[in-house]
Each structure stands twice: as structure tokens, then as C-alpha cells.
N, C-alpha and C positions, 0 to 999 in steps of 0.2 A: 235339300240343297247342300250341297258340298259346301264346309265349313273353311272356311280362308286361314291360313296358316305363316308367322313371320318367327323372327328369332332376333334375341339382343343377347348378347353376350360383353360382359366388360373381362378387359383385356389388358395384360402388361407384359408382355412374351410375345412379339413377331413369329419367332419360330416353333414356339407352340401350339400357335393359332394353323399355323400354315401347316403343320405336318400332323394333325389332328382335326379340330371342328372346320378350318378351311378345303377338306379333304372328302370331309363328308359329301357323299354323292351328289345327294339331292339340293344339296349348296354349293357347291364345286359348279353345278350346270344350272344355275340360280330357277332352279323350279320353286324354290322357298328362298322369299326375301331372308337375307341375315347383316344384323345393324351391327360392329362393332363399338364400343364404349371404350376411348385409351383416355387416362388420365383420373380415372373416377378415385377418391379416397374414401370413399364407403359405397358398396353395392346396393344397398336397399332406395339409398338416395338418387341412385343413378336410375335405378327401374323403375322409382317411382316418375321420374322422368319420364321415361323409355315408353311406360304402358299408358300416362296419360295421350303418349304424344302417337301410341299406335293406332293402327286401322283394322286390322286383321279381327276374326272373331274368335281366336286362338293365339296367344302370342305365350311362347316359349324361351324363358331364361336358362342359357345355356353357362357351363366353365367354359374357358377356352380349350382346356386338354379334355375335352370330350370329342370322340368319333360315335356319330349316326349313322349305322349300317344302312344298304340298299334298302329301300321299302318302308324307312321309319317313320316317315312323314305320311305316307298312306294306311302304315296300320294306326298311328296316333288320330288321323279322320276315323276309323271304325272305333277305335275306344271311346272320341267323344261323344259317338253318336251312340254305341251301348249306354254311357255313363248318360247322356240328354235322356234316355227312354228308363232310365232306373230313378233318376234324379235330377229332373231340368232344371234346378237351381243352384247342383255343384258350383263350385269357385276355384279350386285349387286342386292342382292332379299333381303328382311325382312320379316317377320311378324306384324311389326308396324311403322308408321312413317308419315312425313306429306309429302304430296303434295303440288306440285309446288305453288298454289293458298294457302297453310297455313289451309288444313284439316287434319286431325286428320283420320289415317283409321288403322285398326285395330284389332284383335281378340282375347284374352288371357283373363285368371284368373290370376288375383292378388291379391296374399295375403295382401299386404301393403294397398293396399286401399279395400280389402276386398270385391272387385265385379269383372265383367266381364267388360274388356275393350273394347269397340267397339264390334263388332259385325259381324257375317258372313258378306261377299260381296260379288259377283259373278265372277269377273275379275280383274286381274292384275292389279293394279292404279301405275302409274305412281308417283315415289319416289324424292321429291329434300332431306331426312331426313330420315335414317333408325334408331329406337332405337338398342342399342346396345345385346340386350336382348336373341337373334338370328341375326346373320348373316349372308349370306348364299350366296356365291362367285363361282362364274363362272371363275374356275381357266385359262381357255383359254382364257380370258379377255385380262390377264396380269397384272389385276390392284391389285398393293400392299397397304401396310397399309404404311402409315407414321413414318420411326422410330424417328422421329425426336418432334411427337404429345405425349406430358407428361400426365401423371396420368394415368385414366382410363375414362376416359368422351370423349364423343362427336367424336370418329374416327370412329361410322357409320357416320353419316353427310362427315366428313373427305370424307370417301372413297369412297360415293358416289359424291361429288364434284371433286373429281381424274377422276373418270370414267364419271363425264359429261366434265373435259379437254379431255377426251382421245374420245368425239364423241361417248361415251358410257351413256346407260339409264339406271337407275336401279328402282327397282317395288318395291308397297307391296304385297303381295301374304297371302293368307286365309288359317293358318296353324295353328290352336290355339296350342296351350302348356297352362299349369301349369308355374306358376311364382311364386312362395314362399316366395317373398319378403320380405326385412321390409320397411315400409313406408321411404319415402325419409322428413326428416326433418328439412335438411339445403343443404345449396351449398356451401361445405366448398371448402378449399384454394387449394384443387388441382381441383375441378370443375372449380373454379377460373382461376387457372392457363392454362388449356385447354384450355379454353374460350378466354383468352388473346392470344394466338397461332394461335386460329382460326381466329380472325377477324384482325390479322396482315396478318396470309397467305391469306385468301380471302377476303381483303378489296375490290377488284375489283367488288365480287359477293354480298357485302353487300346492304341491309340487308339480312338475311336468315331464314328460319325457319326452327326449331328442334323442337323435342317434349317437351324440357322442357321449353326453350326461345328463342325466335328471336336471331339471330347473328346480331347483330349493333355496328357500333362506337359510338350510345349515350348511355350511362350509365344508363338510367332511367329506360328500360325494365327488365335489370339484378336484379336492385337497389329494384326495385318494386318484384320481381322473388322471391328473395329473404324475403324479408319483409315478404310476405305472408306466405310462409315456416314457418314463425319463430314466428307469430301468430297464425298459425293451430298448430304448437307443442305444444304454450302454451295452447291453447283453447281445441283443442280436444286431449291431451295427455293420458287421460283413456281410446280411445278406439284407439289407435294407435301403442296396440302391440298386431295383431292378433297371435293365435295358429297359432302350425304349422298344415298345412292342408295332412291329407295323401293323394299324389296326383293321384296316382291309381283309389281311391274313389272319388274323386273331381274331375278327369277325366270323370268315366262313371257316375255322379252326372250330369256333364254338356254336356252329348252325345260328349264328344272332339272326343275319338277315332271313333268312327263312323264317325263324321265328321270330320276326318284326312282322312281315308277310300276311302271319296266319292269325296278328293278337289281335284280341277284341275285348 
């Protein structure tokens, strides 16, 4: 049986919404329900909302500057169903994040940094770190978001350490999107603030690896994390406000949708 598929996305940008994820095909012609969230002051509080209150057997947390090429909704049905016949108890899927060992795996355009991140892979990798960019929840799981994790940072990581207490695995899976980005420039104080959250709730599992820093009780990864941020702003600041990419065109520029098409 074909698996049912919705989408939430929190939002604070009209016109980022409307000239990116509102554009996307397959929600543009509402063949996939999509819920927007305006007003939310932490995302992890707002999905845990979002997935108590969904139906679907797939539900999908999206950014708003995210574009879903043609087809992504139909190859994300063949990966769950690869990922159900490899592991019928998955909980958490992504598009980008680190593994267990601290790799980096991955697929997307990004505008912020102005290239493709990572790269096709062939199978499912194993997740200890989802970015938050795409989320993509196995609502039979059970596994909710933390209303209690502030801002908006780091409740992939969050969610997929839920789901390894619950004896649950979560992947990255080979789904590219458009990401419209702006360059990430600092780690301000609610990045901060997340972060401090995170390695009091799982001091047990520290250290950890996320895509932007290791989770540790010593201050020097963050410190250092940091630092570099705030010297690419200053050094490369002329070329750190790319245009916006029309992502239809930067879709079949980069074969996405086709290779949305063909993933499994």
C-alpha cells in the first residue's frame, strides 16, 4: 500500500515561502498536503505539535527556502519502502547529516555556499545527525520532537538521539532539493542557547556529531566554530550574498528531478 505523505513547514518569510517550497510542484498542485506554522518561537515545539496533530504515515518538516523538484514526493514513497524492507522500525530519515563515525553524507544545492553539497550515494547510511533542512518522520515510530529544545537549531540531532533511546535508527537517504539559502555567518545566541540544551540533555552521549559542531562539554570546538564564522564573514563578505537561484531552473541545471525520479 502506498504510504500517505504531508508536510509542515514553520515560516516567517511570505516571500520566501512563495518563491521556493510554495513553488514546489507537487505542492503548488496540492497532490501533497502542506501545513504552514507562522508565529512559532522555537521549531521543535511547533512539530511536536505539528506530528502529534498529523495523519499521514510520512510526515515531512520542511525550511521554508527549500524547493522539491518534480518527482520528490514519489521517489521519497520508494525510499520508504526500500528503508521499511531493510529496517521496518526506522524513525527518522534526512537528506543530510553525519554518521555515527563523524562523515558528512549528503546531496543538495545550496545557495549560501554557492555549490552542491555532497553528492549522490547508493544506500541508506546510517544517521547519528540529521540537518534540519528536510526532516522526514516515520509517524508509526512514535518519536516526537522535544517541546522543551529552544530556538530553532539542532532538533534534527535532538530527534534522532530520541529515537536511538527508543531502540530506533534513523538514515540519511539520497533526495536532493534546492536550498536557497543565505550563508550561515555567525552562531548567534539562540544557536547558543540550543546547544547549551543539548549537551545538558545528552551529556551521557557526549561527544556528538552534527553538521555544524561536535556536541561537547569543552568549549573549544564551539569557541573555535565560531571564530571561523566570523572570519569568513569578514574575509569573504563580497561574495557571500549569492542571488536568488530560480529553483525550477537550477533543478533541471543539476538533473535533481530526474534524479529524484530514479532514488530508492
Amino acid at each position: 500500500m502506498t504510504c500517505s505523505i504531508e508536510v509542515y513547514c514553520v515560516a516567517n518569510e511570505q516571500a520566501t515561502l512563495a518563491r521556493n517550497l510554495n513553488r514546489s510542484p507537487e505542492l503548488a498542485d496540492n497532490r501533497i498536503k502542506v501545513s504552514v506554522i507562522w508565529g512559532a518561537t522555537a521549531a521543535s515545539a511547533a512539530y511536536h505539535q505539528a506530528i502529534a496533530a498529523a495523519k499521514s504515515d510520512i510526515v515531512v518538516f520542511a525550511h521554508q527556502d527549500v524547493y522539491f523538484p518534480e518527482g520528490w514526493f514519489m521517489a521519497l514513497r520508494a525510499a520508504c519502502e526500500r528503508l521499511n524492507s531493510i529496517d521496518p522500525s526506522w524513525a527518522v530519515a534526512g537528506i543530510c547529516g553525519m554518521t555515527p563515525d563523524g562523515e558528512f553524507v549528503g546531496h543538495l544545492w545550496d545557495s549560501g555556499l554557492g555549490t552542491v553539497c555532497g553528492g549522490r550515494f547508493d544506500r541508506a547510511r546510517p544517521a547519528a545527525s540529521l540537518d534540519e533542512v528536510v526532516l522526514i518522520v516515520r509517524r508509526a515510530a512514535g518519536i516526537l520532537f522535544d517541546p522543551s529544545l529552544p530556538s530553532f537549531h539542532l532538533y534534527g540531532t535532538d530527534i534522532v538521539l530520541e529515537a536511538r533511546r527508543a531502540g530506533m535508527k534513523s538514515y540519511v537517504i539520497d533526495l536532493p532539493i534546492i536550498h536557497n539559502s543565505k550563508a550561515t555567518l555567525r552562531l548567534d545566541r539562540s544557536y547558543l542557547a540550543a546547544y547549551r540544551f543539548m549537551t545538558r540533555k545528552w551529556t551521557a552521549q557526549l561527544p556528538w556529531p552534527t553538521v555544524i559542531v561536535q556536541l561537547t562539554r569543552n568549549p573549544l570546538p564551539l569557541l573555535l566554530r565560531r571564530l571561523r564564522l566570523r572570519y569568513r564573514a569578514i574575509l569573504s563578505a563580497p561574495t557571500l550574498n549569492p542571488k536568488f537561484e530560480c529553483p525550477e531552473a537550477k533543478a533541471r541545471e543539476l538533473g535533481f528531478a530526474q534524479a529524484s525520479e530514479d532514488a530508492i
